[in-house]
N, C-alpha and C positions, 0 to 999 in steps of 0.2 A: 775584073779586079774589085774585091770588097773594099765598101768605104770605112779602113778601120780610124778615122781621124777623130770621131768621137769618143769610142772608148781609152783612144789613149790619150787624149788631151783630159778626160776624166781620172785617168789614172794617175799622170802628172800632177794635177790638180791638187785628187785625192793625197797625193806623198806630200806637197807642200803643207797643205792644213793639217794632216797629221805629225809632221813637224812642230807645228804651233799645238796640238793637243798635249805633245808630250812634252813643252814645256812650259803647257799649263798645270800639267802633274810635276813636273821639277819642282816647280816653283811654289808648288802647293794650293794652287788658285784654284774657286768652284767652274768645275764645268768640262774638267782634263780626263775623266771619264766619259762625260758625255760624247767629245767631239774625238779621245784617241778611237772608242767603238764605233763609232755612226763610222767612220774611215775607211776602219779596218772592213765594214760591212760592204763599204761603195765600192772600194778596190776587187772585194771576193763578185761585187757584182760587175764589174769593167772586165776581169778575167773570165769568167764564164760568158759575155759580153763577145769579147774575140775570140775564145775559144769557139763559140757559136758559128763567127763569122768563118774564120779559119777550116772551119769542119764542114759547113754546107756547103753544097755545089755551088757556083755561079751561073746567073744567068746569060745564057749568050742566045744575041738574036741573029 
């Protein structure tokens, strides 16, 4: 069994603050740009991430 508990606690993570990015652009405050993309980038990298895990064999001794 893959240990997928880091990509998804990443991914979690990642949906929380991008919550808080976008309503730093709601609200019009600097920086709602910065943190809705850096998110959206962590997420695409959490899913490629498990997709990895998911797709390679495991190792059995």
């Amino acid at each position: 069994m893959a240990n997928f508990c880091y990509p998804v606690v990443l991914l979690l993570t990642s949906f929380a603050v991008l919550a808080i990015g976008l309503m730093f652009k709601v609200l019009h405050w600097p920086g709602g740009w910065l943190i809705t993309g850096s998110m959206f980038m962590v997420q695409a990298i959490s899913i490629v991430w498990l997709i990895i895990l998911l797709v390679r064999p495991s190792k059995k001794p």
